[in-house]
C-alpha positions in Angstrom: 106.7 113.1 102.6 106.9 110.3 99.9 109.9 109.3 99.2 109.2 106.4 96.8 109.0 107.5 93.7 108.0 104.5 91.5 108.7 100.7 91.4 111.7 99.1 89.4 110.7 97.0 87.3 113.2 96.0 84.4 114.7 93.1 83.0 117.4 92.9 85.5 115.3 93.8 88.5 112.5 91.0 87.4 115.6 88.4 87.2 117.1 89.0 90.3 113.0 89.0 91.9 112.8 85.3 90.6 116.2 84.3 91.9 115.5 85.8 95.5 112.0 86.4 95.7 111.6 88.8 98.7 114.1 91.1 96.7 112.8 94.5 95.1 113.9 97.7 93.7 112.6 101.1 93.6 113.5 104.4 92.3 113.2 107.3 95.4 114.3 111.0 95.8 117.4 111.5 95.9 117.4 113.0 99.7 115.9 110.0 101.2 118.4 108.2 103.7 117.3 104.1 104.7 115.4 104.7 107.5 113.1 107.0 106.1 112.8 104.6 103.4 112.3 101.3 105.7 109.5 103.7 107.6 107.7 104.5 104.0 108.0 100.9 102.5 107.1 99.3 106.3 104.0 101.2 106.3 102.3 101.2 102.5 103.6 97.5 101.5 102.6 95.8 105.3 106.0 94.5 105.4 109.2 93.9 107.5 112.2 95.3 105.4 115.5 93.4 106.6 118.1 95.6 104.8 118.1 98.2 102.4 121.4 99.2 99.7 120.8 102.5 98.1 122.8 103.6 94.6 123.0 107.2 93.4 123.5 107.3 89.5 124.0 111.0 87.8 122.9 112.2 84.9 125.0 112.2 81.8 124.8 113.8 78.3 123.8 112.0 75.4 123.4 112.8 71.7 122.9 111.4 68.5 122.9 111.9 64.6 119.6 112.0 63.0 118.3 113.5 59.4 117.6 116.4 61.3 121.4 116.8 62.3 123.2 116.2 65.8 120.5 115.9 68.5 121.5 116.6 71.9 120.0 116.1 75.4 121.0 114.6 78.8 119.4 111.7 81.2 118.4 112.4 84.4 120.2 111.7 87.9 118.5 109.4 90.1 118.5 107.0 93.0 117.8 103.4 93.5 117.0 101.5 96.5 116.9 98.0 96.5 115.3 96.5 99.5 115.0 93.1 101.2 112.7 91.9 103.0 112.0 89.4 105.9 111.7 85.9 104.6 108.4 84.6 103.5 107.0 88.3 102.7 106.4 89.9 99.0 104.7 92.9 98.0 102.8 92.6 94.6 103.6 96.0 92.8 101.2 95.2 89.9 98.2 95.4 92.6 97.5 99.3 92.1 97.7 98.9 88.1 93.7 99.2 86.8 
């Protein structure tokens, strides 16, 4: 079962990449527990993960004013992971981009 969802890649993510370069984040399913996570990422990347933190953010509402009137709508839960990995190793995420 995958439990990676897709690769974080933001401004803050790429920042904290360049400071500790064996560093990355990932958005996953919000059922996943570490291990399964250090199984998935150990066997698709090729690496050794060292730790992993996890973060569940919920969803919250959101609305704004428009011409059209007051438009309402809500962002969706989700949770991170942000795994580090033995010293030395990297996984190129922009490799399976065509």
């Amino acid at each position: 079962m995958a439990f990676i969802i897709k690769p974080l890649v933001t401004e803050k993510m790429t920042k904290i990449t360049e400071k500790r370069p064996n560093v990355y984040g990932f958005i996953v399913r919000p059922e996943a527990n570490k291990v399964e996570l250090q199984k998935e990422i150990e066997a698709q990347y090729n690496v050794t993960v060292e730790s992993i933190n996890t973060m569940r953010y919920s969803g919250k509402r959101s609305q704004r004013y428009t011409k059209a009137g007051l438009v309402k709508g809500h962002k969706s839960a989700y949770k991170k992971a942000i795994v580090t990995l033995k010293e030395g190793e990297e996984i190129d995420i922009y490799s399976n981009i065509e």
